[in-house]
C-alpha angles and dihedrals in degrees: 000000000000125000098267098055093038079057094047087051099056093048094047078046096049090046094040092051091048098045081045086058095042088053097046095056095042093043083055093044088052105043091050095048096043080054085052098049085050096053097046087049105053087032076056099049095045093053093039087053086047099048089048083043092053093037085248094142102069096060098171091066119108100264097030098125093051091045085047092047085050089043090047090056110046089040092048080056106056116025105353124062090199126017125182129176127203128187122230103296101044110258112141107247103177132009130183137165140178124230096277086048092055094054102040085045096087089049104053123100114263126230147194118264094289113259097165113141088201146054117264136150124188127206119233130182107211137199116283092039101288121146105203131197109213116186134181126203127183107217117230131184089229123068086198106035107076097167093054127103118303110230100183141348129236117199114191134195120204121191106206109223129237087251090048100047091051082050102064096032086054087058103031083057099053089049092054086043096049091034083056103040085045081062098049100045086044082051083047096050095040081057096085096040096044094051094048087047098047091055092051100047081040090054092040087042092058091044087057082039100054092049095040084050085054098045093043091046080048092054093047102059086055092049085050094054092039091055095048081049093057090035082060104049088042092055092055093027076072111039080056084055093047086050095046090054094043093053090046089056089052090064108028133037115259103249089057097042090064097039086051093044087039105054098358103252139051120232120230109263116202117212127208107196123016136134112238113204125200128180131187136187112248117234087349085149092063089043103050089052093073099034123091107247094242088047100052083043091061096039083057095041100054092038096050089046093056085047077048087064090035097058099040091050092052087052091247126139122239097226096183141297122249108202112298087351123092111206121198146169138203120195092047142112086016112026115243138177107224088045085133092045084052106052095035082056101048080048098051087050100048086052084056096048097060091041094065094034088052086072101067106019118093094225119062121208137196123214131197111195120201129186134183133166128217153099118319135172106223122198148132124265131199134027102250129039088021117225130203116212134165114216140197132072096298086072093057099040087053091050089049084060099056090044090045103052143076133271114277096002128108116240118206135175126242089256092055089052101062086055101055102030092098086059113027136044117238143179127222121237101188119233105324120192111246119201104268091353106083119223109336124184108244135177139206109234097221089184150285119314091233117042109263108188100170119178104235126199093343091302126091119254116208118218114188114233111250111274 
């Protein structure tokens, strides 16, 4: 016997010997119920022959308690250990027992005044040992009409005998036991046929399984080439996406880059206090007409990229550049408290920065630096080539004060200046006319009241001490 039948045996054996068991259980349940049912109707039919016998069914009649108490004690004698008899409405006419009913009696269930439509008995197993049959019988007129009036109601107790009791245990036994030797030798006789039948379904199963092993290998390798595939165009799905985002924060801050990739537009933002800087080449028309276009492209360029490092290490934001002007803003998008040091800073060290490159390049450029705080409203315009502005009259006083200063001085308003005095040494202009603004105070930031000597985008910016 190979693996496979010793392992079929033992499960034929395993489910033969439950169902064997199941069988044998319900086969007891049901043949000592079918002797109940047996007892309780021939112990029915005798008493129903007696009451009719003693005119006990009729209990209205005038006698009926004497004929019921007649009834009560020939019937307690032969099937019934206790008989009592009760009239329509449930009062208890006659009761008799013999000596088992007596003492099986106290320990009986009590019950409500009968009221069943119906014949039922129910099986009880007492105290002492005893196993008691109890049965209840509405009593009708009528032998054949079982749905006419109930005159009366008869309740009987059977003590089963000893006899008895083996007897129905004997029986109820060798149906379990054939019940249960008719599942084993059916598990026996199944053996062959499941064995021949399991080797077939196991030959025709590997060779599913064997094609089923070459289509899903198969499958797989075109899984794994799809996947590579994917894998591919994910990666660069995402390296576009990386580009995309870089670009966007190229153009646009940050803050508003995600709020614009996130819900697919950026909501105007008023400020309430932020420097706005703005620079400007002095004399740059007279110098591009003699410079070669290409030329004038890559001077601007490098220039604006190195204002580009400036501006990102003072903690300022490149708005945009008009031409040959770079304009700028500290405070905004995120709100901060030193948005004019910032942006005077980032000023004094572009200054610095052409200064040292003037003495090597071979142009030379002139810068005028302005810078106003206030309230300005940011947002993006347009649908398309998104650009980030500011708006409001602190961008135009600011770019009075770049229009309005010197080269290579730093031009600030008087409200910029209360914010940077306690850092930055500064000289008073007086009142100087700006272009549609009338006479504004303005000072010239000389410098920081501590050295600051930064290293910006990899070059030295020079800062002149105060004074």
């Amino acid at each position: 016997m190979n693996h496979f039948q010793k392992r079929t045996a033992i499960r034929i054996a395993a489910i033969s010997i439950i169902l064997a068991g199941i069988a044998s259980s319900v086969s007891w349940f049901v043949a000592r119920e079918h002797a109940e049912e047996g007892i309780v109707s021939l112990a029915i039919e005798e008493s129903s022959g007696l009451l009719r016998h003693f005119s006990a069914i009729n209990l209205d009649a005038p006698n009926s308690a004497e004929h019921a108490m007649n009834a009560a004690r020939t019937i307690s004698g032969g099937l019934f250990d206790i008989a009592e008899i009760y009239d329509g409405k449930g009062r208890k006419l006659a009761e008799a027992m013999t000596p088992e009913g007596d003492a099986v009696e106290p320990s009986l269930p009590k019950h409500a005044a009968p009221g069943y439509v119906a014949a039922s008995y129910e099986s009880l197993d007492l105290p002492g040992g005893y196993w008691v049959l109890r049965v209840f019988v509405p009593l009708r007129a009528s032998k054949t009409d079982t749905s006419g009036p109930i005159s009366g109601y008869f309740e009987g107790v059977r003590v089963v005998p000893a006899w008895q009791r083996d007897q129905i245990f004997t029986s109820s036994l060798i149906m379990a036991l054939m019940a249960g030797l008719a599942s084993l030798l059916c598990g026996a006789a199944l053996y062959p046929v499941v064995v021949r039948l399991s080797a077939d379904n196991e030959r025709k199963t590997r060779e599913v399984l064997d094609s089923q092993t070459a289509l899903i290998e198969g499958l797989q390798r075109s899984e794994r080439e799809l996947e590579e595939k994917v894998s591919q165009r994910t990666l660069e799905l995402q390296h576009a996406q990386v580009r995309t985002k870089e670009l966007l924060h190229n153009i646009l801050p940050v803050e508003i880059a995600e709020e614009l990739s996130s819900t697919g537009r950026a909501r105007p933002v008023r400020h309430e206090s932020v420097s706005i800087l703005f620079t400007d080449f002095s004399e740059f028309t007279q110098a591009v007409s003699t410079m070669p276009a290409d030329r004038m492209v890559a001077e601007l360029n490098e220039i604006f990229a190195a204002f580009d490092g400036i501006t990102d290490a003072c903690g300022v934001e490149k708005i945009k550049t008009i031409g040959d002007a770079y304009m700028a803003a500290a405070g905004l998008p995120k709100p901060c408290a030193d948005h004019a040091q910032r942006c005077v800073r980032a000023g004094l060290q572009m200054v610095g920065y052409l200064e040292n490159r003037n003495r090597t390049a071979a142009f030379k450029w002139s810068l005028r630096v302005g810078v106003h705080s206030g309230p300005v409203v940011a947002g993006v315009v347009g649908k398309r080539k998104y650009a980030f502005d500011l708006w409001g009259d602190t961008v135009n006083v600011a770019s009075r004060m770049e229009s309005s200063g010197e080269i290579d001085r730093v031009n600030i308003s008087a409200y910029t200046y209360d914010l940077i005095r306690q850092e930055f040494d500064c000289e008073y202009r007086g009142k100087v006319e700006a272009k549609g603004k009338g006479h504004i105070d303005m000072y010239f930031v000389k410098g920081p009241l501590k050295a600051e000597v930064p290293p910006i985008a990899g070059r030295d910016v020079y800062v002149s001490e105060p004074g």
